[in-house]
C-alpha positions, 0 to 999 in steps of 0.5 A: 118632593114628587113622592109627596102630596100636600092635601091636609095629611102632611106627606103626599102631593097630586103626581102630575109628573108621567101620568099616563091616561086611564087606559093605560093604567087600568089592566085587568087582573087576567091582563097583567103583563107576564113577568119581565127583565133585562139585566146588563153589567157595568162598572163603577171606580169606588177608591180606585177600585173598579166594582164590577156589577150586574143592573136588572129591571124587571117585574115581579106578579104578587098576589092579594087574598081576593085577586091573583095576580093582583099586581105586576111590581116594577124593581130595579136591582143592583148586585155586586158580581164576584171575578166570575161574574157571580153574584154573592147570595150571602151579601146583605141585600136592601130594599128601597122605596119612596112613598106617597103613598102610591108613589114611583121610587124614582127620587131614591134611585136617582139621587140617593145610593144607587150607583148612578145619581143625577147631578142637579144644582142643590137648593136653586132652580134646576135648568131644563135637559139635557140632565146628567147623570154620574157614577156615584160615588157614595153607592152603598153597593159595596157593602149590600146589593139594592132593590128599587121598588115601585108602588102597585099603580106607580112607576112602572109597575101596574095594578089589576082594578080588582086589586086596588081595594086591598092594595090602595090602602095602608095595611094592602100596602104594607102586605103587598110589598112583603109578598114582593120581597118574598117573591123577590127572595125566592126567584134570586136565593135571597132568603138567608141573605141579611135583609135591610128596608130603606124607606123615605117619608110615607115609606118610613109609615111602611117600613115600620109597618112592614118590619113588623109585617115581615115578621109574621111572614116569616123575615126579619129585617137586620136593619131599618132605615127611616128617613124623613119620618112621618110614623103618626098622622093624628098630629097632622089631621088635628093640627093638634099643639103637638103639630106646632111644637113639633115644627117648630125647631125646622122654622128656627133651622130655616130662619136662620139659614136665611139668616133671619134669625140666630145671627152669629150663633152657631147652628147647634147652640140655636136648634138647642135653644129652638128646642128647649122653647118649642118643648118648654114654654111653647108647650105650655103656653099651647096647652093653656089655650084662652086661659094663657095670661095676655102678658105671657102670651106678649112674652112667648110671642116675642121670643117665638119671634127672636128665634124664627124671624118673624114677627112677633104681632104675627105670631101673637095674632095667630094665638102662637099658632103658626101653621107650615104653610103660613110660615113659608110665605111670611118668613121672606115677604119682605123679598117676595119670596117663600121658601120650600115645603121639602126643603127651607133652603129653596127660596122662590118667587109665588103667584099670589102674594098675600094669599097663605097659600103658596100657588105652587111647590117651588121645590117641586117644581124645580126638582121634579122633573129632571128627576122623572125625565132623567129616570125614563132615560136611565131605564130604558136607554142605558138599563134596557126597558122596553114595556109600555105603558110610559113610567108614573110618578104617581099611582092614578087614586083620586086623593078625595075619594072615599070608596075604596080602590078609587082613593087611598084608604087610610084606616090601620090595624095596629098590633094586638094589646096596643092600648088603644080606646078606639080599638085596633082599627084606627081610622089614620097611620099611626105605626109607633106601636109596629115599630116597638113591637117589631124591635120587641119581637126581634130585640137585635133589630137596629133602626136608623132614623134620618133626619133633615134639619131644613125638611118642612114637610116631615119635620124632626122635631115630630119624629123625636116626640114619636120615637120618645113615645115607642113605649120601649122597655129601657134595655131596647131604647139603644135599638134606634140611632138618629142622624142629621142632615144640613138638608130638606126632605130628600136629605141626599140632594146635598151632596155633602149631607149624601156624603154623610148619609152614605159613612152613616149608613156603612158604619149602620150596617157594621155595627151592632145594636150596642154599637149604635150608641156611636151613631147615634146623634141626638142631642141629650133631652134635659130632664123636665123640670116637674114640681110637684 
């Protein structure tokens, strides 16, 4: 949704929404606001019981190795008060963020497990304000406190122009939201608290990174969520067979849901045999390439077609090559309609009909500005911001920028000993190997992986592949539990998957790492049949 943008790297769209001109948004680094806060209390009935709580929104200055200050970080804290009106240091506390990258976190606050969410009709148009916002009862506030972070340049936080070399880059990134929460660990006594990270879509790029990230700093994270998941952009700069292998069960989830495919099948019993073609023959009949036999390729066209609804000369015509944008505009041209890129169960009527590309998001554009506009009223009417400049939903890099601190810089360090026969430095995200040597440097780390079955823009079938790649010794495999969502993107816009995500995330957080075989609900991967 707004934390993402569509410009070939799979997860990251232009944020028009609250952009403010350049003069707002470029301070220097000696012009950075001093640090701020408001706090107030509220309370919220959770099962009959009334959850007395303190709400704090405020900035915090970080630091990078060439500029201090560098960045004036924007977070919106949530913490459980005692009946003294105390907060509990001991409690766990989790950090939040969206991604982008350079994104607001305005999308997770809003919807997600803050106490408040907004109320919006799930995967139909959204009407204009007034909007409404409602206690949630689905915060996970009863078992930890919570920190919304805005991404330096986003939100409402702000980002020297010296800084933007270090901080508008993958790794920048990652050290600059360690030295946040560090920052935030010492002003408010949160260091020997439990620490958990959530992050969703390129935050799942940071938070695998920052876990281990953290590590070398001296925190280790209890937990880690990740939710819509993109943890390796190789597959998405190359369009590589893995790409179509991995979208593939999302099209068969979203052709049936419109119920062009899978008709009397129970959901499960398709998505199974989605995946057994996607990583079956699809695969080899990929990997083939012009060598694949023209009555073979007839035959996997077909059955392409069976299970997602479209046509199988469509499918053949396109060398079984069906890219994410394609499909969204074929599978309902027939009604004049496409369905979403965040999430497949939005359908809506484009501009251009014959073009393969769509003129707009429509999920976007539904969603995103109740979100934005909901959030400017929640933080400065009812939690107490008062600073200008006006919040951003985006940071204001140029996506096709190439110098540094102008765009987003996209090269990665890896770990050491990472095979690699390019070296370290790569020239794309590709964190697989941070997380495994995060959950190898802590074994008792637990990683909770959600997954939306309707998300075309991070789809799970790609993160199932990436995870089965970790390279983990067979003792760690149990670190990480996957969980499912009849959902897109942002799996907690349906109220019913925000009702699961939130029992799944209370029994995470209870349990231990040999406890997460009870969470964990991946369907069990057939062993590949291999004749030698």
């Amino acid at each position: 949704m707004a934390d993402e943008n569509n410009q070939g790297n799979g997860t990251t769209k232009p944020g028009t929404t609250g952009t403010a001109t350049a003069s707002q948004t470029k301070p220097d680094a000696a012009k950075l606001p001093e640090p701020y806060e408001k706090a107030t209390r509220h309370t919220i009935d959770i099962d009959g019981r009334a959850l007395h709580y303190s709400a704090t929104v405020g900035t915090i200055l970080i630091d990078t190795p060439k500029v201090k200050p560098a960045a004036s970080v924007f977070f919106t804290a949530f913490a459980l008060l005692d009946d003294d009106g105390k907060t509990d240091t001991t409690r766990p506390v989790t950090y939040v963020f969206n991604g982008g990258p350079g994104s607001s976190t305005t999308f997770l606050l809003m919807g997600s497990i803050a106490p408040k969410r907004i109320e919006v009709p799930d995967a139909a148009p959204v009407p204009a304000a007034p909007y409404r916002l409602e206690d949630n009862p689905y915060t996970l506030l009863p078992i930890s406190d919570l920190v919304f972070i805005d991404a330096p340049g986003a939100g409402f936080s702000e980002i020297a122009d010296k800084a933007k070399p270090e901080l508008w880059s993958v790794d920048g990134d990652v050290a600059g939201f360690s030295a946040f929460i560090r920052a935030y660990s010492s002003k408010y006594h949160r260091w020997n608290s439990p620490k958990y990270v959530l992050g969703e879509s390129y935050g799942t790029t940071r938070g695998a990174t920052l876990a281990y990230r953290l590590q070398q700093d001296g925190v280790a994270l209890n937990g880690l969520t990740l939710i819509s998941n993109i943890l390796d952009y190789a597959y998405t700069l190359d369009t590589s067979d893995q790409f179509y292998v991995g979208y593939f069960p999302t099209y068969a989830s979203v052709a049936q849901y419109h119920g062009r495919a899978g008709k009397g099948v129970e959901p499960a019993e398709h998505l199974k045999a989605a995946r057994a073609f996607a990583n079956g023959p699809l695969r080899l009949a990929l990997a083939a390439g012009a060598s694949l036999d023209d009555d073979v390729k007839h035959r996997v066209a077909e059955r392409y077609a069976e299970l997602t609804g479209l046509d199988a000369k469509y499918v053949y015509d396109s060398d079984l090559r069906v890219v994410d944008m394609r499909f969204r505009k074929e599978l309902l041209r027939d009604e004049e309609r496409i369905v979403g890129r965040y999430d497949g169960r939005v359908a809506g009527y484009d501009l251009d009909r014959m073009n393969d590309e769509e003129t707009f998001v429509i999920d976007d554009a539904y969603l995103d500005p109740a979100y934005s506009s909901l959030a400017n009223a929640y933080l400065r009417d009812e939690l107490g911001w008062d600073r200008t400049p006006e919040r951003r939903g985006f940071a204001d890099f140029d996506w096709d920028a190439t110098e540094a601190g102008k765009g987003w810089t996209w090269w990665h360090r890896q770990p050491e000993m990472t095979k690699s026969s390019w070296g370290r430095n790569i020239p794309f995200p590709n964190v697989v190997p941070d997380l495994a040597a995060a959950i190898a440097h802590q074994p008792t780390l637990k990683v909770l992986i959600g997954n939306g079955v309707y998300d075309l823009c991070t789809p799970f079938g790609q993160t199932e592949y990436d995870i089965d790649h970790l390279g983990l010794p067979k003792p760690l495999r149990g670190n990480v539990a996957f969980t499912y969502y009849p959902a897109g993107h942002m799996l907690y816009s349906s109220e019913p998957s925000l009702a699961k995500f939130s029992d799944d995330l209370k029994r995470f957080y209870a349990a231990d790492v040999p406890g997460l075989r009870a969470i964990d609900e991946r369907p069990a991967v057939p062993a590949p049949d291999i004749r030698l």
